[in-house]
C-alpha positions in Angstrom: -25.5 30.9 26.1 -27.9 28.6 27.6 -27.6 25.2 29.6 -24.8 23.3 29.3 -25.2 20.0 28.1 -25.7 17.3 31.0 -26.4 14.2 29.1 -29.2 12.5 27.3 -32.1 15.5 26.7 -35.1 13.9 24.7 -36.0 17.3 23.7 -33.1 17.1 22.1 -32.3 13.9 21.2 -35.9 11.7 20.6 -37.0 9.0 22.0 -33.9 6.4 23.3 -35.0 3.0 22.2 -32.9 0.4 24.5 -33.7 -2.3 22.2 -32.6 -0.3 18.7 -29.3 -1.5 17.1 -27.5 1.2 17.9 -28.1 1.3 21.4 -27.4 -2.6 21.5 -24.2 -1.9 19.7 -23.4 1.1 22.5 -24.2 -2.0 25.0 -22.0 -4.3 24.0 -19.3 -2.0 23.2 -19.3 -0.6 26.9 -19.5 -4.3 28.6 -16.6 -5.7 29.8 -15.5 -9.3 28.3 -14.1 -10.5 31.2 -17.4 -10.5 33.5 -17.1 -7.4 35.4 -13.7 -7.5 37.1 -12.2 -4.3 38.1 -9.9 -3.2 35.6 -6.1 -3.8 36.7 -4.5 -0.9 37.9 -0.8 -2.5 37.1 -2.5 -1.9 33.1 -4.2 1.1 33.5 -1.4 3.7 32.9 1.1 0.8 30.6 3.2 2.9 27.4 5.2 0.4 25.4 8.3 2.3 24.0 11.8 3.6 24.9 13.9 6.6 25.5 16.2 7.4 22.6 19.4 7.4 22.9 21.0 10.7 21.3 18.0 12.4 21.9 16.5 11.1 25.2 13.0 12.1 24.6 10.5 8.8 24.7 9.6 7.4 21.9 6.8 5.1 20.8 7.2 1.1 20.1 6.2 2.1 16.3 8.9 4.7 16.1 11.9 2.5 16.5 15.0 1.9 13.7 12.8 -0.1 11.3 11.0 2.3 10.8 13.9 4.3 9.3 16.1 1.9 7.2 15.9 2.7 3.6 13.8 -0.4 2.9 11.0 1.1 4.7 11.3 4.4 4.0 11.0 4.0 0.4 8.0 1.3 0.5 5.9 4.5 2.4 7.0 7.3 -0.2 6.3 4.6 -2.8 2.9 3.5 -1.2 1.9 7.0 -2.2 1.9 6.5 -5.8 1.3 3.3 -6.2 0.4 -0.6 -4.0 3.9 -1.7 -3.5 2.8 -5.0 -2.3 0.9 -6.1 -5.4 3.4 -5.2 -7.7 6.1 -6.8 -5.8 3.9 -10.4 -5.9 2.9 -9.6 -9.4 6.1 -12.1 -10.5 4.3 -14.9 -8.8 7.4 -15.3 -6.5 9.9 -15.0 -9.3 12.9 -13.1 -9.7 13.0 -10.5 -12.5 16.1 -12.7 -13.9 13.7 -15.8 -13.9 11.2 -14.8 -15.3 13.0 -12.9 -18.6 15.4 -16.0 -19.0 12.0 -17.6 -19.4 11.0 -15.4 -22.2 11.7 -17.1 -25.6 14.0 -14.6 -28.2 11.8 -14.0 -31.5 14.5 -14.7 -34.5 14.5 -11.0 -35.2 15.6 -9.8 -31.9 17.9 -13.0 -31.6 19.4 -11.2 -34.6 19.5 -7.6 -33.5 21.2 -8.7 -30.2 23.8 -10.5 -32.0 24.4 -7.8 -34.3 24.8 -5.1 -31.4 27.2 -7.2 -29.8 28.9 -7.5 -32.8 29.1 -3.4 -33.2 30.1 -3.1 -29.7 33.2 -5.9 -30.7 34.4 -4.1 -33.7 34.0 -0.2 -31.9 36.6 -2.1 -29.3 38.8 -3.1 -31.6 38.9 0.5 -33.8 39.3 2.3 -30.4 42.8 2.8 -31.0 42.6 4.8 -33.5 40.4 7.5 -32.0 43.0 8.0 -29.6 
């Protein structure tokens, strides 16, 4: 099959250029912001999470019972079709109520509302004789 890999091959790989961008970038990435201390062993090997109770298997910090109320549940399956943040601060921080008690009745739907209601009044009262 050939050599196995063993690292930087300029054959391969071109010329390395310590002062390119992505080198730097590399650099930087790999130094350590603290100055070169060891890293702590007490850190090395830490796994935030908990062993669940009916099950007993571990379980991950993320993976905990908010992640399961129906709240969240149905903001990710809803998140698939649509961004259910924006649309719930589309009201400007108003309720639904607010803002259509805001809304001002045109005289023709003042009247249609006022008619159905009076419909719904009169079926009430005929009821009776349906029965």
């Amino acid at each position: 099959m050939g050599e196995p890999a063993r690292g930087y091959n300029p054959a391969i790989h071109g010329d390395y250029d310590p002062t390119a961008p992505y080198a730097q970038q590399y650099e930087q990435h790999n130094q350590d912001p603290s100055g070169g201390g060891a890293l702590d062993p007490e850190k090395a090997y830490e796994a935030v999470g908990a062993f669940n109770r009916f099950t007993g298997r571990w379980q991950a910090e993320s993976q905990n019972t908010e992640y399961h109320n129906d709240e969240n549940k149905s903001h990710r399956q809803m998140y698939a079709f649509f961004d259910v943040d924006a649309a719930a601060n589309s009201h400007d921080g108003r309720s639904l109520r607010a803002e259509r008690s805001a809304k001002k009745l045109t005289k023709k739907e003042l009247k249609m509302f006022k008619e159905k209601r009076r419909e719904k009044k009169e079926e009430k009262r005929r009821a009776w004789l349906r029965d």
